[in-house]
N, C-alpha and C positions, 0 to 999 in steps of 0.2 A: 630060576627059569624065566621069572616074568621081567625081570631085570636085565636078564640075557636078550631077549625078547625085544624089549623096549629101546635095548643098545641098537640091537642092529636097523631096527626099524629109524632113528635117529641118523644111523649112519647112511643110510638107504636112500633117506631123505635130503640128505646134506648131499648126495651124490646126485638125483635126479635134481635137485637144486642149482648145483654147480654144471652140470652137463644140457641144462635148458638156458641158461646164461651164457654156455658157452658156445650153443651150438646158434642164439640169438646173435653174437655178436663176433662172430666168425667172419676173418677175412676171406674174402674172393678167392681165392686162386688160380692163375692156368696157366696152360704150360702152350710157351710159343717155341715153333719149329722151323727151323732155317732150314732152306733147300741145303742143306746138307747134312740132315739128318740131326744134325744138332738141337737137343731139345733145352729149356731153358726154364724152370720154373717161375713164377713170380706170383709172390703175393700182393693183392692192391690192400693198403689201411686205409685208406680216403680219399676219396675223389670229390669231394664237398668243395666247392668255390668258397665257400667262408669259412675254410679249417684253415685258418692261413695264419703264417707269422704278423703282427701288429704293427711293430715299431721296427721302422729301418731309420740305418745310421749311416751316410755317405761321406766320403772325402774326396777330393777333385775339382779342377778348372770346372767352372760356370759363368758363362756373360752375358747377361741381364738388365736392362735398365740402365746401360752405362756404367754398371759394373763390374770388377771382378770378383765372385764369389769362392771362397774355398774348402765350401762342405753344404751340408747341409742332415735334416733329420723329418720324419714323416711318419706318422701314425695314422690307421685307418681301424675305425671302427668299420665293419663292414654293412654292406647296404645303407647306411645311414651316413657317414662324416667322414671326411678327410682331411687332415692335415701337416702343410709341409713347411718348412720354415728352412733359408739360407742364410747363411754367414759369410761375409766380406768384408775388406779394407774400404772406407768409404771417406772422403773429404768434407770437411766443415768449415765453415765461416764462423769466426765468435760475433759479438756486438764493437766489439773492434778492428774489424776488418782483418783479423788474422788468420792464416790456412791454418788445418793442423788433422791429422789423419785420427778416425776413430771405427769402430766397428757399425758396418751397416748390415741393414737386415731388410729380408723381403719375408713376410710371412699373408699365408693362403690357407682359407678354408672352402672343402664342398659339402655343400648339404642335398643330399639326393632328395629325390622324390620319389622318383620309380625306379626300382632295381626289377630284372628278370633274368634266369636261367635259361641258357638256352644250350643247346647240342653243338657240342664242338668236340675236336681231336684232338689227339698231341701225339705226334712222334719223338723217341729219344732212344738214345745206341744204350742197348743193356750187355753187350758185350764186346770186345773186340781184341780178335788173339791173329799171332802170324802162323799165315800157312806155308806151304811150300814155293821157293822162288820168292822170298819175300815179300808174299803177298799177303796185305791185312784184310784179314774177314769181319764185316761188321755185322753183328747180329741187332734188329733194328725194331722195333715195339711202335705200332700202331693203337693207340688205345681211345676208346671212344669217352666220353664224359660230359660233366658241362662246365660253361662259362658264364659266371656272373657279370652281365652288364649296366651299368647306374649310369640316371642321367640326373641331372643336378645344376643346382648355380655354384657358380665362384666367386667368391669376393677375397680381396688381400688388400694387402699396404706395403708400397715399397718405398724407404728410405736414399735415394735416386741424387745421383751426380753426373755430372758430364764437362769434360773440359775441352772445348773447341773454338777458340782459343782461350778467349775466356772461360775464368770456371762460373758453372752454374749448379747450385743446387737444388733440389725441389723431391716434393713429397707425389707421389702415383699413387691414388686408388684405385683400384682394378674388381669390374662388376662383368660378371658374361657367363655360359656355358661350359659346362665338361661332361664329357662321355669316360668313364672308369670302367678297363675289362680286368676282370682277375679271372686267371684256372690255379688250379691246384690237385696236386695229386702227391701221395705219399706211398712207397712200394718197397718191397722186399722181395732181392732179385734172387735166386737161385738157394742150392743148399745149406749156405753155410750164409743166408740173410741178409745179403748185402743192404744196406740202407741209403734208399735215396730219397732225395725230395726236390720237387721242383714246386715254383710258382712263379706264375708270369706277372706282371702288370704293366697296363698300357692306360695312358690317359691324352684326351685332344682334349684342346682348351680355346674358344672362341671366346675374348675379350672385351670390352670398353676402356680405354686408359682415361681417368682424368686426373690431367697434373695441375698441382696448386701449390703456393707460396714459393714461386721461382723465384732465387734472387741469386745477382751477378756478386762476385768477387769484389770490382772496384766499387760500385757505389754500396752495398749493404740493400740495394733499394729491388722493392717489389718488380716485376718486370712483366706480370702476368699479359699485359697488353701488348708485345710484343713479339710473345710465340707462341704459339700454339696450344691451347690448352687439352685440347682433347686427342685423342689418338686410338689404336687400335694395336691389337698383335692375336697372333697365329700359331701355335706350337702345341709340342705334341711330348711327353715325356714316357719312358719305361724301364722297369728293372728288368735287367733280362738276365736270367738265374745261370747261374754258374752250374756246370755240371760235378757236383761234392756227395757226399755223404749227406753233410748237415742239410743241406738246402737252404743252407742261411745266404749263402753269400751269392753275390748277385753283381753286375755289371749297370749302374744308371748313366741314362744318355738323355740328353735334353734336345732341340733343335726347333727354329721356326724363325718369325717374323714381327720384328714391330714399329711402331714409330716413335720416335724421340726427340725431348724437346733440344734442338740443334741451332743455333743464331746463322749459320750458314745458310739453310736449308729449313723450310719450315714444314716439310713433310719428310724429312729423312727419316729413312729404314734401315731399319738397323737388325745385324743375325742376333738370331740369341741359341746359344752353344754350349751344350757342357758333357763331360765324359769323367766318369769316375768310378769308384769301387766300395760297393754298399755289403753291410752286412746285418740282416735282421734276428730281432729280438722276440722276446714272449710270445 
């Protein structure tokens, strides 16, 4: 008897054990209703800004710096560090005066300072079926949460070419400003679980360029005194999440403004452009 006893009081425990854990860490629920009666479950697993994938991996045009870039990769620790590094075809000079094509690189870190959470929304279609008259009804989820914002410095090094007419090559440091938003939300839509996930991020980036060790094609020789050494640029980059299952995959776009060292033109402005298709890691 004291054995039997002993079992179930064990078992009892193990039960009020497992049912205070569970009822601790219990997703959201609720249930959204379309004016037409249509009702919609969805469970939320996270709404935390820093429950986010790590490492994104992109491929696609990017022009930068007088370059063409054709990928690139990015990892962010959240509230604390970012970093993005691109890959492209880039021109070199030897100590011979010979051209010859080699891989060039732009790589960027941010170091925040102050991150805060603040009150933001997001809308996203959790359903959409045809009605009658081939009419598509979208059923459409309003959901409140927050949005992680970091402000930070930038600094990078870009490995920098430009041929106008002559070529020139030269190295950019890059010292200035970025504002980093991330959301994120993770949800299971109806009866049978659908799984989705999204996450946003957007980043502005106000600059200083200074370019150094310019040299020309024909002479091999320093040229710093003849163009411009400093400069500026303007741009704004973000993943914008594909709507999938995983929530991995995402759409990166780049766009803005800068100046570049140009023997034509000593303040020429130059776009800086890019579109591709990113898919995140860990």
């Amino acid at each position: 008897m004291k054995n039997r006893f002993k079992l179930r009081l064990i078992i009892l425990t193990v039960l009020n054990v497992f049912l205070l854990v569970n009822n601790t860490f219990a997703q959201i629920e609720e249930i959204y209703k379309a004016g037409n009666g249509t009702e919609i479950p969805v469970k939320f697993k996270s709404l935390d800004p820093d429950d986010i994938f790590k490492l994104n991996v992109h491929v696609g045009p990017s022009y930068q710096a007088g370059k063409l870039y054709f990928g690139g990769v990015s990892y962010e620790l959240p509230s604390k560090l970012f970093l993005h590094a691109q890959f492209g075809a880039n021109f070199e000079i030897d100590d011979n005066g010979k051209r010859y094509f080699g891989l060039g690189t732009n790589i960027e870190a941010n170091y925040f300072f102050l991150s805060k959470k603040k009150p933001s929304k997001i809308k996203r279609i959790l359903k959409s079926e045809y009605m009658k008259n081939d009419v598509i009804a979208r059923y459409v989820m309003e959901k409140a949460l927050e949005k992680r914002v970091s402000h930070g410095i930038h600094l990078g090094f870009i490995d920098a070419g430009i041929e106008t007419p002559q070529i020139l090559t030269y190295n950019t440091y890059v010292i200035g400003y970025s504002c980093l938003t991330v959301k994120q939300l993770h949800l299971l839509i109806g009866k049978i679980k659908i799984k989705k996930r999204i996450q946003t991020f957007s980043r502005f980036n106000a600059d200083l360029l200074i370019h150094r060790n310019i040299k020309s094609y024909d002479g091999r020789t320093l040229v710093d005194n003849d163009f411009p050494t400093y400069g500026a640029r303007l741009y704004y980059d973000t993943y914008f999440p594909l709507w999938l299952a995983n929530g991995r995959s995402n759409i990166h776009i780049t766009f803005g403004l800068e100046t570049l060292v140009d023997p034509e033109d000593d303040w020429n402005l130059n776009i800086i452009f890019g579109f591709g298709y990113g898919h995140r890691l860990l």
